[in-house]
N, C-alpha and C positions, 0 to 999 in steps of 0.2 A: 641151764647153767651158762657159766659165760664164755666169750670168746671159743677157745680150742679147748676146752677141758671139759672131757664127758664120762670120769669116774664116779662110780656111784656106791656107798656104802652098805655093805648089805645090810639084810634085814634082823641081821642078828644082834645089832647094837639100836632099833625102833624099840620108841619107849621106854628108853634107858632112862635113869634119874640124871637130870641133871648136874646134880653137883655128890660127892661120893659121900658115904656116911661112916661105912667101916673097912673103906677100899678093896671091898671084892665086886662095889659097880663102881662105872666110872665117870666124872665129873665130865660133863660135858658143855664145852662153849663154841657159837655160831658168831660168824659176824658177816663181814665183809674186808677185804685190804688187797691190796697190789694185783684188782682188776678180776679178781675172783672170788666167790663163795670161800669162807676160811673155817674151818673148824678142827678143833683138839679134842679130842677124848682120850682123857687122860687116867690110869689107875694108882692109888695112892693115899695114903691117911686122909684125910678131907681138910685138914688145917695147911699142908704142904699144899693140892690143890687147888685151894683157895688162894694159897700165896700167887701159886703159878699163874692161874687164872688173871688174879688182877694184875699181873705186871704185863700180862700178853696184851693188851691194846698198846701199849709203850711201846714192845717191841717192834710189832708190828707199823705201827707208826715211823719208825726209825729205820727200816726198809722201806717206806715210802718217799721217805726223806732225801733218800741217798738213787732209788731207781726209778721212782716214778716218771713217766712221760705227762701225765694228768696234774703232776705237782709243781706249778708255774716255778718257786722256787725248790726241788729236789737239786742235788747234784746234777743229777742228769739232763736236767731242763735245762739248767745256768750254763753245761757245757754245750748241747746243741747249740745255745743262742750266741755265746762269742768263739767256740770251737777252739778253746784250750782252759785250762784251770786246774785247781789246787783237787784232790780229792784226798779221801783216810784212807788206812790200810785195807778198811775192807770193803770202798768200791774198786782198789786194785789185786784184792787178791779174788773178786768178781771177773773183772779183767783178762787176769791170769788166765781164769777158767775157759772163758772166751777163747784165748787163745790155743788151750787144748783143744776146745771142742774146733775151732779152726781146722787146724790140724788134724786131728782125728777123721775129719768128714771132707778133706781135699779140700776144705773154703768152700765146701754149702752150705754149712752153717755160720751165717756175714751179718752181726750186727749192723753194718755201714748199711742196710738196705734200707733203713729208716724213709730217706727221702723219696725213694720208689715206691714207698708205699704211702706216701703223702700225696704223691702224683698220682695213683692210682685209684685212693681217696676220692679227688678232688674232680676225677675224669682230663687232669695233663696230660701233656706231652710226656713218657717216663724217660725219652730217651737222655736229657740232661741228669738225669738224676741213676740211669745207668751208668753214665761217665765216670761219677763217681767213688760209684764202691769201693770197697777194698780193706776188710780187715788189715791185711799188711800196710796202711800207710798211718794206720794210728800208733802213736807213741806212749807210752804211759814205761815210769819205772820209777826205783828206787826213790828217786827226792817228792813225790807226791805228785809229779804235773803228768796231766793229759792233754795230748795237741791230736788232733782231728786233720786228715787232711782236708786240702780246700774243697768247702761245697759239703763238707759231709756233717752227718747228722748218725748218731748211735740210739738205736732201737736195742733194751735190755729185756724185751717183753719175754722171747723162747728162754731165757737161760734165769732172769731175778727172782721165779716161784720157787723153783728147786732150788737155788741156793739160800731163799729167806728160809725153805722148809728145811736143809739141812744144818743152818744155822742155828734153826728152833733146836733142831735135836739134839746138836751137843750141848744147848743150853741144859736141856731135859735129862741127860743125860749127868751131865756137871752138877745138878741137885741131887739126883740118888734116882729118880724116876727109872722105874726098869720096864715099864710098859706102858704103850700108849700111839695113837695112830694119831698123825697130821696130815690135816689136807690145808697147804696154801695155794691151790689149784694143781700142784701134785702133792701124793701123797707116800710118808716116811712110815717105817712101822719102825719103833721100838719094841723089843720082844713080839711076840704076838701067838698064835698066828689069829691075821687079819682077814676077813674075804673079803674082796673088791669085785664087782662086776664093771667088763670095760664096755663102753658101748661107742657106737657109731651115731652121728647125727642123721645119717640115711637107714641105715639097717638094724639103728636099733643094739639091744645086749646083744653082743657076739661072742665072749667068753668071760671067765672067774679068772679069778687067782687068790693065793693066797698068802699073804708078805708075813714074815717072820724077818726082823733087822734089815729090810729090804727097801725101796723106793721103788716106787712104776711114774712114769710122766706118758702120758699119754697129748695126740697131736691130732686136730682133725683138721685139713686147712677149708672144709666145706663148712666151718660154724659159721664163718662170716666171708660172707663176699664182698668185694672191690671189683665190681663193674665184670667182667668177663672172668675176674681172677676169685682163687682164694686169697686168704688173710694169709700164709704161711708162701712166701714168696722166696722162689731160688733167685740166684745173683746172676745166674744165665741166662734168667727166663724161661728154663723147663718147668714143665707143667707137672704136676706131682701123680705120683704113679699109683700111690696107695692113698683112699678116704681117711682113714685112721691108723696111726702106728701106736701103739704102748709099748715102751721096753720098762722093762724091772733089769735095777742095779743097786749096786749099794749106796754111791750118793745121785742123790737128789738133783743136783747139777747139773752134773754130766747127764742123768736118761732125759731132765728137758731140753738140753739144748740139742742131744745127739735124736730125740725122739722128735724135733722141731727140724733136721736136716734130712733125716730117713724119710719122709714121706716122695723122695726125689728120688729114693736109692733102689736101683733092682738087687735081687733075692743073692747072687752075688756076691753084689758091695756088701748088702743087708749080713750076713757071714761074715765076710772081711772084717765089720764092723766089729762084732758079737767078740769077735779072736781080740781084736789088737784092743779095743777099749774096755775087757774082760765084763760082760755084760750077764747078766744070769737067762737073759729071753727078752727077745723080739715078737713083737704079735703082731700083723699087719692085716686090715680087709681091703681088699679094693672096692673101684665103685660097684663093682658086680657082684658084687658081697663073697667075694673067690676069700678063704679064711686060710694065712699061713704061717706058721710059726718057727721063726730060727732060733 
């Protein structure tokens, strides 16, 4: 699987029919979008998930549009390249969220890291590109503009899966759909229960779970490396404490950007976290494969 996402569906939905007949199985579609494996299975009369089906490449589309870093023209692309611009309501109510999870995790969770991780790409110098950081000097509100400070560059990578996925679900939810699991590299359940196996890229399945209206985003910054680093980069330069963190919450958003900062957090913060951003479970392994759960 790609990048940071090493959720895996259980076996209890192998060899399901693909598309539903009398909606006691459930329609199932695979693709690809915003840098991860994407799939819905979804349960439902078979004419409703026929409709759903075929508008989900659309949608999915139109979250590439607006977060991709791959999409020369995305939103997101046109802002890193002149560092201010027009955006819609919902790359700022994206934004928004950013800025909770800012907050929420002290500023360890820093879209502005983008360029350090360019550098770190590239085998540069990071220190210009440390200079830079800093959630707090981006601007965006009300009349649609976003201004960057100088030098900076926004990486939407930890926080656009959860939000495209819990965008899917009110959509799912706004047709009558009352059950059905999304994985846009994290994953939403509608009704359920769902079972999810979380694994490690080093150790492998290390626990289940089982989501009923719930979300889990899971983080491993050992999927991909950058030269001596992982791909999941603090704004300080601490080196991450845990191999993989999963949390389950109720949206989607919030577990991937808070489960993209926690890999930095001791057992603690990891607490503190759990209380103030009202979190259902934290599940961390380290590299020692040491298994904790808050």
């Amino acid at each position: 699987m790609r990048r940071r996402r090493f959720l895996t569906l259980a076996a209890a939905f192998a060899g399901a029919p693909r598309m539903a007949q009398a909606g006691t199985q459930p329609a199932i579609w695979t693709g690809q979008a915003m840098g991860a494996d994407v799939s819905l299975t979804l349960y439902g009369p078979g004419d409703e998930t026929a409709a759903m089906l075929s508008d989900l490449p659309g949608m999915l589309a139109g979250f590439e549009a607006q977060f991709s870093l791959y999409e020369p023209q995305s939103v997101l692309s046109r802002l890193n390249r002149v560092g201010a611009g027009q955006a819609g309501p919902e790359f700022h109510a994206l934004l928004a969220q950013c800025d909770a999870a800012w907050r929420l995790t002290d500023g360890v969770f820093d879209p502005t890291v983008q360029p350090l991780w360019r550098a770190l790409a590239l085998g540069a110098d990071p220190a210009p590109a440390r200079r830079v950081i800093g959630w707090d000097r981006v601007r965006h509100g009300s009349l649609g503009r976003v201004t960057l400070g100088p030098g900076q560059q926004l990486t939407l990578n930890g926080i656009a899966q959860g939000f495209a996925t819990e965008r899917l679900a009110a959509t799912l939810r706004a047709r009558g759909f009352g059950k059905a699991l999304i994985n846009i590299g994290e994953h939403q359940a509608i009704g359920g229960p769902f079972r999810l196996g979380l694994s490690d890229p080093q150790h492998g399945l290390f626990a289940k779970t089982r989501l009923r209206d719930m979300a889990v985003a899971t983080s491993s910054p050992g999927a991909l490396r950058l030269g001596e680093h992982g791909h999941i980069l603090s704004p300080e330069g601490r080196a991450p404490i845990w191999s993989t963190v999963s949390i389950e919450a109720e949206s989607a958003t919030l577990a991937d950007a808070l489960s993209t900062a926690a890999v930095f957090m001791d057992l603690p913060r990891l607490q503190r976290l759990k209380l103030e951003a009202g979190l259902r479970r934290i599940t961390g392994i380290d590299v020692a494969g040491n298994l904790r759960t808050v």
